[in-house]
C-alpha positions in Angstrom: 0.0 0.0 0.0 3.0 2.4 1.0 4.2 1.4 -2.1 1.3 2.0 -4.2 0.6 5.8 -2.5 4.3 6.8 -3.6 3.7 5.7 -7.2 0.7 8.6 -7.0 3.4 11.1 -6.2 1.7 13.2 -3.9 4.4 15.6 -3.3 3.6 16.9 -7.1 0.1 17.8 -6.4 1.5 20.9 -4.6 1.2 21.8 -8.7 -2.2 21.4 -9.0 -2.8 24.3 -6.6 -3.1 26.4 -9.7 -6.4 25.6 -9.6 -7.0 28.0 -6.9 -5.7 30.8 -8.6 -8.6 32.0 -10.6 -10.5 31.9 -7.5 -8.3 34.2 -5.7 -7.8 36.8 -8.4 -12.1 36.6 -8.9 -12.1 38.2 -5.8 -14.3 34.7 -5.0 -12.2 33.0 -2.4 -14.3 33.5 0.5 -17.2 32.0 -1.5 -18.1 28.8 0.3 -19.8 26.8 -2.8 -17.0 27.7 -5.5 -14.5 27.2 -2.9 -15.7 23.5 -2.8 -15.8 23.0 -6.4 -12.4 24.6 -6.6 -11.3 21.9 -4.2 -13.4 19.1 -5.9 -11.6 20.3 -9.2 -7.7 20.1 -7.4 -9.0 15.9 -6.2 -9.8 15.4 -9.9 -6.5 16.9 -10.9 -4.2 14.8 -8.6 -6.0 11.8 -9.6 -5.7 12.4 -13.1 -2.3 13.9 -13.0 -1.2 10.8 -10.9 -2.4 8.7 -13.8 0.5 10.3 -15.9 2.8 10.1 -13.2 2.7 6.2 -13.3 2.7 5.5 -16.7 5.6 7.5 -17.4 7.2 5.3 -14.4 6.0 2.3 -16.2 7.2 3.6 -19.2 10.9 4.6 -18.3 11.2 1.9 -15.3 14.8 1.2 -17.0 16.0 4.5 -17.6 15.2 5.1 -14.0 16.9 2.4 -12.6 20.3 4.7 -13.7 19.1 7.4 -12.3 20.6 8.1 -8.2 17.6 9.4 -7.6 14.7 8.1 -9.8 15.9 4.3 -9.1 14.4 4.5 -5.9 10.7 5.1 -7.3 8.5 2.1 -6.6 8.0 0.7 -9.9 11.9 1.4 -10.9 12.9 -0.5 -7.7 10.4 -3.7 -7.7 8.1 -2.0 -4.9 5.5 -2.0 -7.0 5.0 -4.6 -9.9 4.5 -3.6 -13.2 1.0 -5.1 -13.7 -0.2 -3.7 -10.0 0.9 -0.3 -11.4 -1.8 -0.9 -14.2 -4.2 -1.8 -12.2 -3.9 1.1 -10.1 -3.4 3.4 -13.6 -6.7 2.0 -14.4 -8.5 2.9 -11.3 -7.9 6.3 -10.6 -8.0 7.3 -14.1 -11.8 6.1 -14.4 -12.2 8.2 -10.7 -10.5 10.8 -12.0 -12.5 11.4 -14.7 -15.7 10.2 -13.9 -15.6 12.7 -11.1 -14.8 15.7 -13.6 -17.5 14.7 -15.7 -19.8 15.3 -12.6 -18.4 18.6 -11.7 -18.9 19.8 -15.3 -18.4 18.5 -18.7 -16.9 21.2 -19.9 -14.1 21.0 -16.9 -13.8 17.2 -17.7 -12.9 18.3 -21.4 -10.0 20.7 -19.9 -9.1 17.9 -18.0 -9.1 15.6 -21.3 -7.2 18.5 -22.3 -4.5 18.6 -19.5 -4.4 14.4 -19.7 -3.5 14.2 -23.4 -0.8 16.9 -22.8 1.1 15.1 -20.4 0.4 11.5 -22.4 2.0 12.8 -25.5 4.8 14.2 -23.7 5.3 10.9 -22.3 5.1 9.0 -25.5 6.2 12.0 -28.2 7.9 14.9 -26.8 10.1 14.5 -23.6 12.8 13.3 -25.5 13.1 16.5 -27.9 14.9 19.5 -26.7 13.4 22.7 -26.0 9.7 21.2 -27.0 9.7 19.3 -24.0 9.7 21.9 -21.4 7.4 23.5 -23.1 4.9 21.1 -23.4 5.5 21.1 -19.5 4.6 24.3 -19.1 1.2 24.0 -21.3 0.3 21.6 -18.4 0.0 24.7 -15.7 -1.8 26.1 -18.6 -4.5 24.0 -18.5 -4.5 23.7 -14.6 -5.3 27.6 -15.0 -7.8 27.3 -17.2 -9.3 24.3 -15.1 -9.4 26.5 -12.7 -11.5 29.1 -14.0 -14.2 27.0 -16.0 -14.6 25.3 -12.8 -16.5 27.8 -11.3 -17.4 29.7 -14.4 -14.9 32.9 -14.5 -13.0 34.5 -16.9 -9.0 34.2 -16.5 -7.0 37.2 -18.0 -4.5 36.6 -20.4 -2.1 38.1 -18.4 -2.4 35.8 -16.1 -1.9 33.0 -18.2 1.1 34.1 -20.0 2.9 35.1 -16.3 2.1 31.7 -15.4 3.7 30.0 -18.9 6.9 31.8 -18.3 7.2 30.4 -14.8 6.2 26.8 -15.7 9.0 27.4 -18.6 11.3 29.2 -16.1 10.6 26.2 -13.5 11.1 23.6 -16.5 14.4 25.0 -18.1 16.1 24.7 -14.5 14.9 21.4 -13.8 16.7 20.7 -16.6 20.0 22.5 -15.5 19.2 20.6 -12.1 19.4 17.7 -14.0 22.7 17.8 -16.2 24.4 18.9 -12.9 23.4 16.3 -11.0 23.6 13.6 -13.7 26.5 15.2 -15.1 28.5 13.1 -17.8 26.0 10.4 -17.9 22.7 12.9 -18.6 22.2 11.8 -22.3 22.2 8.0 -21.1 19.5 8.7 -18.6 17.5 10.8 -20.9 18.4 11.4 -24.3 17.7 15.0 -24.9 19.9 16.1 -22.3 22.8 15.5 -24.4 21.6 18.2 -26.4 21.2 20.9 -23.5 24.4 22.6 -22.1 24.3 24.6 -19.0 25.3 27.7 -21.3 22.0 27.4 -23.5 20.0 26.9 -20.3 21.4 30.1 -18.9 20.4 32.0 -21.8 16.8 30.2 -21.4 17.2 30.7 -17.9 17.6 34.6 -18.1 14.9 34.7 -21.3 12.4 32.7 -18.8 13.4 34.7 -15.9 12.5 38.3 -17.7 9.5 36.8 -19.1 7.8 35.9 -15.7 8.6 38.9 -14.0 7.6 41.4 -16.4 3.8 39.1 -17.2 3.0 39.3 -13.7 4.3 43.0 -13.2 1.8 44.2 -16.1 -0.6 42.0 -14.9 -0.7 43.3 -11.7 -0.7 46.9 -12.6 -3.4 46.8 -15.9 -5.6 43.2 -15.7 -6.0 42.2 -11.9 -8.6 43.6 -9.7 -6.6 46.2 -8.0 -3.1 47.4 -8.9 -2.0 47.1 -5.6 -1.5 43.7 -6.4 1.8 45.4 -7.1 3.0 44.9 -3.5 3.6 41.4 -4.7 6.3 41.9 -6.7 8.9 41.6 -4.3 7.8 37.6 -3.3 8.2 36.7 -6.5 11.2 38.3 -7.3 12.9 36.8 -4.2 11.5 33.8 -4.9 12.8 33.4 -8.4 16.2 34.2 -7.0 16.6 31.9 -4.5 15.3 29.3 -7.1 18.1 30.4 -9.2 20.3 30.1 -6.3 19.5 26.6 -4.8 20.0 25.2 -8.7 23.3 27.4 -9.7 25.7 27.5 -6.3 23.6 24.6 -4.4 23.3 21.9 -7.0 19.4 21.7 -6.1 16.7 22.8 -7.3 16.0 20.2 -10.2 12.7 19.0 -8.6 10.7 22.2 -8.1 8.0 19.8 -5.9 11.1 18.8 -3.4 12.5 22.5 -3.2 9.0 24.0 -2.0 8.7 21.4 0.9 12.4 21.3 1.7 13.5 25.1 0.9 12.5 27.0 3.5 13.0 30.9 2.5 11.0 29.5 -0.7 8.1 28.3 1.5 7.8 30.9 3.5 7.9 32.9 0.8 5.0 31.1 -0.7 2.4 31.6 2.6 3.9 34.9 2.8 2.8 36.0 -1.3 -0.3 34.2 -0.5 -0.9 36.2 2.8 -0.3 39.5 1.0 -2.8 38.6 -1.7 -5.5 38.3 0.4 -5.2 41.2 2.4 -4.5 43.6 -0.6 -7.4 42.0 -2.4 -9.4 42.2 0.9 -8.8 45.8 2.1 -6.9 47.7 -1.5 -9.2 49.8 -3.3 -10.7 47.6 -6.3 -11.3 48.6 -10.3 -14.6 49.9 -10.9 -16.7 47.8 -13.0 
């Protein structure tokens, strides 16, 4: 059973939190009912996101078993026998999406959506450079967008393209994370990393980087409800720096879900952005409509 829970990867759902973030910025987070559906909408998305999580472990089981970290999954180490893993594919996958169909077909389609993403960057993409960090990213695109059809609500475009330059940002580092910590043997663990070099993932790095923080900035100023939102510039400035710190001097960083629960400036950083977005949303002076 232990075994079985790991395969789910619950430390990633932290990802699916996303979903929250048109419900926030709707100025609808103390809304009981959507509040639930938000919730409801996060289960579906760590079921169904799980389901990708395990084929890909089924899928790379050998390739993992080189990896010093990735050889200790449970389906890479014997934990968890290929044809259990199938099994429990099968079964949250039908709860997954049986249970999005219920909350609303149009959020089970953006959950179709989000689902044949990840598959075909499991089975097409992961192993071509540069595509396959950003077919990452359009994952947190479609947990934004499940977000807002969720509960019916509009997402700004801003909002969208901040948060594809910080899934790419987050991507492109992993990948840096990765060719450090793998070093001369990256391309035999995965094959595109052969063709990365820490130099091109600078420049992506610093491309990424500029992207995110210049998105949220005119976000915050011209699309969100107030543009006090401003006064939350400063958490995610520090909290792409330390990010670029932890993976550049500290040779971590290259699983974004580990850093959050094991970083702690980045965590607190995290409860802290959160904290002042509700209190600038709660008391600032809002756009007239």
């Amino acid at each position: 059973m232990t075994a079985a829970i790991r395969a789910l990867r619950p430390k990633q759902w932290s990802k699916n939190v996303l979903l929250f973030a048109a419900l926030v910025f709707s100025l609808n987070y103390d809304n009981k009912e959507l509040f639930l559906r938000v919730l409801a909408g996060f289960g579906c998305f760590c079921l169904i996101s799980s389901v990708g999580y395990i084929y890909n472990d089924i899928r790379d089981r050998e390739a993992d078993r080189l990896h010093p970290k990735k050889k200790k999954r449970p389906i890479a180490s014997g934990e968890l026998s290929v044809p259990a893993a199938w099994v429990l594919l099968s079964l949250i996958a039908t709860a997954g999406f049986a249970w999005s169909y219920l909350l609303s077909p149009l959020f089970a389609v953006v959950a179709g959506a989000y689902f044949i993403s990840t598959l075909s960057y499991s089975l097409f993409f992961k192993d071509h450079v540069i595509i396959d960090v950003m077919m990452i990213a359009g994952g947190f695109l479609w947990r934004a967008a499940a977000g807002a059809v969720v509960i019916s609500v509009t997402i700004s475009p801003w909002l969208l393209l901040c948060t594809g330059f910080l899934a790419l940002f987050l991507g492109f580092n992993k990948r840096r994370g990765e060719l450090q910590l793998l070093e001369d043997q990256a391309g035999q663990h995965r094959k595109n990393l052969a063709e990365y070099t820490p130099d091109l993932l600078d420049e992506f790095q610093s491309i990424t980087t500029s992207g995110t923080v210049i998105s949220y900035a005119i976000y915050t100023v011209l699309a969100s409800p107030t543009p006090w939102l401003l006064l939350t510039l400063p958490h995610v400035l520090y909290g792409i720096f330390r990010y670029i710190y932890l993976v550049q001097v500290k040779n971590e960083g290259g699983a974004p879900d580990e850093t959050l629960y094991k970083d702690r400036p980045i965590l607190i950083t995290c409860l802290l952005y959160l904290a002042t977005v509700i209190a600038v949303l709660a008391w600032a002076p809002l756009r007239a409509v």
